[in-house]
N, C-alpha and C positions, 0 to 999 in steps of 0.2 A: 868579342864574338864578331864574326865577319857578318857586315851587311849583305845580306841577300837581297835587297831591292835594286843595289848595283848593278846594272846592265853588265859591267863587265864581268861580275860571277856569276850571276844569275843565268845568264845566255847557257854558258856552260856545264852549271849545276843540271840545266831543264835537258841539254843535248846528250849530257851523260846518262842522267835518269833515262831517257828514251832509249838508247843502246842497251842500258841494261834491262830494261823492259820486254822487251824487244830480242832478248832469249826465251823466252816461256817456250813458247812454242821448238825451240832445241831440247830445251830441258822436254818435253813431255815425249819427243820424238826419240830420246835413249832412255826413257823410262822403260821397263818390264811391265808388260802389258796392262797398259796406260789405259785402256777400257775398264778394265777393273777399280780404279781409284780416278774416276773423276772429278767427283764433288771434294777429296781430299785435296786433289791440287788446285780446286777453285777456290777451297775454305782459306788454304795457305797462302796461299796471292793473294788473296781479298784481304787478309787478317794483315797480312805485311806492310799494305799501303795502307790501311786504315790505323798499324803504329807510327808511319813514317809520318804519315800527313797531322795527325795530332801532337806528335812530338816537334812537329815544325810550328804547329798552333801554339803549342805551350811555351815555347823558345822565342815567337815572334809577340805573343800577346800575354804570356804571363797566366795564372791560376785561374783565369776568370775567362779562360778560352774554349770552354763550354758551351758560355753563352749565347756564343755565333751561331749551334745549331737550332736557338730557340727563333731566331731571327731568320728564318729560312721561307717559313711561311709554308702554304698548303700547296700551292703551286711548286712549290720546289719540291716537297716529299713525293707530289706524283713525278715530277718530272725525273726524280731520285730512283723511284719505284719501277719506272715504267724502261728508264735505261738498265739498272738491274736487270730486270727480266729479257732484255734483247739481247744484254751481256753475257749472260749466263746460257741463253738458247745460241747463242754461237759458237761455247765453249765445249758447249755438249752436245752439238753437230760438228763439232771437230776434233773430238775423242771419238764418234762414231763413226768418221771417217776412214779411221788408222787401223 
């Protein structure tokens, strides 16, 4: 398996991921009217990086890669909580926008 903490894939891995990221906002712009399915194309995006990032948990730390979110503390579920909600008030003022 290729090491990912290697600065010379890693650099690349993160710059790709951001390009592709970094479509949404095309993708929703030739959707059929994309005010009607907000919260589906928020669920979808949400749900894809929450497979992505666990399969890279499960790949990098093995079956017990769970346990990091018990390690998170209170402080991080607000902090978790409170970006959520700013995240999602910007997505749904920029489906209101179009």
């Amino acid at each position: 398996m290729v090491e990912l903490r290697n600065e010379k894939i890693a650099v690349p891995v993160v710059l790709f991921a951001g390009i592709l990221w970094s479509f949404g906002p095309l993708v929703v712009r030739y959707m059929n009217d994309p005010h009607m399915v907000p919260w589906q194309y928020i669920f979808g995006r949400g749900l894809t990086i929450f497979i992505i990032l666990n399969l890279y948990l499960y790949f990098e730390e093995g079956i017990n890669f769970y346990k990091n979110y018990k390690k998170v503390g209170k402080s991080g579920l607000v902090g978790e909580v409170l970006f959520l909600d700013l995240h999602h008030q910007l997505d749904f003022q920029f489906f209101q926008s179009l």
